[in-house]
VOLUMSE-156819 format. One record per residue: residue in one letter; x, y, z of N, C-alpha, C, CB in turn. Coordinates in steps of 0.2 Angstrom, whole numbers, plus 5000, padded with zeros to 4 digits. Atoms other than C-alpha are relative to their C-alpha. Glycine has a CB too. Example, Ala and Ser with C-alpha at 12.3 -4.5 7.8 and 13.67 -1.06 7.14 Angstrom:
<rs>
A500449945000506249785039500450065000499550005006
S499649944999506849955036499650055003500250024993
</rs>
This chain:
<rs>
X500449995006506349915026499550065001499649944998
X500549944999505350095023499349984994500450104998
X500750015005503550075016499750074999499349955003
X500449925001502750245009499249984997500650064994
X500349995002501050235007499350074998500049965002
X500249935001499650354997499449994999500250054994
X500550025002497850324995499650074996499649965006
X500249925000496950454986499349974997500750064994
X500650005003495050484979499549965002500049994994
X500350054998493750354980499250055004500649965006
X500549984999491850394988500350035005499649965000
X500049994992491950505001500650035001500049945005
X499349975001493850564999500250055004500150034993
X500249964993494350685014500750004998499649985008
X499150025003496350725006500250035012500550094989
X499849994991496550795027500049955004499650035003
X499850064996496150605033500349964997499549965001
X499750065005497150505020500650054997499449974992
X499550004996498850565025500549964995499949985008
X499750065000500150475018500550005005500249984995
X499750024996500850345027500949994999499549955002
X499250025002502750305030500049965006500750074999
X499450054995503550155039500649975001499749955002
X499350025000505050095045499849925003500550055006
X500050074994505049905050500550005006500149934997
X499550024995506449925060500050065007500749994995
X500349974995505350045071499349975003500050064997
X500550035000504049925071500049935006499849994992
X499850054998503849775084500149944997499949985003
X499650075002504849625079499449964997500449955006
X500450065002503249505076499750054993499449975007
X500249955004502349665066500550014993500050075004
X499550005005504049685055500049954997500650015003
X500150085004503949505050499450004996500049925006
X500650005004502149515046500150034993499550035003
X499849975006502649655035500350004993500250045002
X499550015004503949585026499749954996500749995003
X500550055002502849425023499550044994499549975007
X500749995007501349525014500350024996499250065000
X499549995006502749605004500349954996500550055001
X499750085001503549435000499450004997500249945006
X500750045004501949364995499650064995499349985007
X500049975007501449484984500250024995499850044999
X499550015007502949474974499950094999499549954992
X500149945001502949674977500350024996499950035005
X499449985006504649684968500049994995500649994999
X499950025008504149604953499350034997500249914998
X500649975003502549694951500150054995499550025005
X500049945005502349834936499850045004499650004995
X499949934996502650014941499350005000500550084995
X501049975002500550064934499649934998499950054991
X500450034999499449964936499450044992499950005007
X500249985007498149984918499650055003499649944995
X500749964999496650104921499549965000499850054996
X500650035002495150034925499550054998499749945006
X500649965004493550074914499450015003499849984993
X500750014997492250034930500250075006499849905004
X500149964994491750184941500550084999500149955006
X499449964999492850364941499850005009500050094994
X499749954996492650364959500249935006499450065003
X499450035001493850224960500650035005500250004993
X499449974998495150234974500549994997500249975007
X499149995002497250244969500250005005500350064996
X499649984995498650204977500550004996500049955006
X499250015002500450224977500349965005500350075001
X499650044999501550114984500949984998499649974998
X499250015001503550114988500249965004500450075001
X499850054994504349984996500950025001499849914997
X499049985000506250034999500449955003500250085006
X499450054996507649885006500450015001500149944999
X499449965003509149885009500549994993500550005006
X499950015009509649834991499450014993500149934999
X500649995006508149874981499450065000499549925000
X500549945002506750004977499649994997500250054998
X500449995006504950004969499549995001500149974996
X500549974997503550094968499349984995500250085000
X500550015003501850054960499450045001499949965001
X500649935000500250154957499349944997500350094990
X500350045003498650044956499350045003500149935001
X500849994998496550054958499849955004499550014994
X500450064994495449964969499849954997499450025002
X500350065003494949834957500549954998499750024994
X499750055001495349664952500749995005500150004993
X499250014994497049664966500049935000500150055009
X499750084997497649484967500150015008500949974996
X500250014993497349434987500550015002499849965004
X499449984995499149444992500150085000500849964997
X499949904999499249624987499550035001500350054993
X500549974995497549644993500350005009499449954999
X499850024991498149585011500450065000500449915003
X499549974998499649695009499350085000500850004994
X500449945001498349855005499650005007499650014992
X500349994994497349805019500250005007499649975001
X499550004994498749805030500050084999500849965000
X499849945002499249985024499550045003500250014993
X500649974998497350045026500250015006499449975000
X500250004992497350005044500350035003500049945004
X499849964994498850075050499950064998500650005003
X500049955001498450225040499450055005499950004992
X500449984998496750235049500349995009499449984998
X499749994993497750205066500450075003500449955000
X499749944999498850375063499750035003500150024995
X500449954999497250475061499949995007499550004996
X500349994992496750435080500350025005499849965003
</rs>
């Protein structure tokens, strides 16, 4: 499974530290790969809507993008920082972390 993550804007925005990320689980250790596949499971990532609405609080509101690629399926989504149901929060705060793990 490839994940392509994009974070973009938000307070403080540095488009040079927020990189996007790409992963391979099957470059990933085994226990790590499973995790991964779990927060995507659990967020029902394939049955989520491409766009997420606009929210009307704050313009300096992070965005993401979000592709999840398998080997039978494809799909990508585009949301803001607000209201995220927890499982696709968990997944986003998975994504952060290793995004900020790259950078070091």
């Amino acid at each position: 499974m490839k994940v392509y993550f994009k974070p973009e804007g938000g307070f403080g925005f540095f488009p040079g530290l927020n990189k996007p990320l790409e992963l391979n689980s099957e470059q990933l250790p085994p226990e790590e790969a499973d995790h991964l596949h779990q927060l995507i499971h659990a967020a029902n990532f394939f049955n989520l809507p491409n766009q997420q609405p606009e929210s009307t609080f704050g313009a300096d509101q992070k965005k993401y993008t979000i592709r999840v690629e398998s080997q039978d399926q494809q799909h990508l989504i585009q949301l803001q920082d607000t209201e995220i149901e927890p499982p696709l929060h968990n997944l986003l705060n998975y994504l952060n972390q290793k995004q900020k793990e790259t950078r070091s």
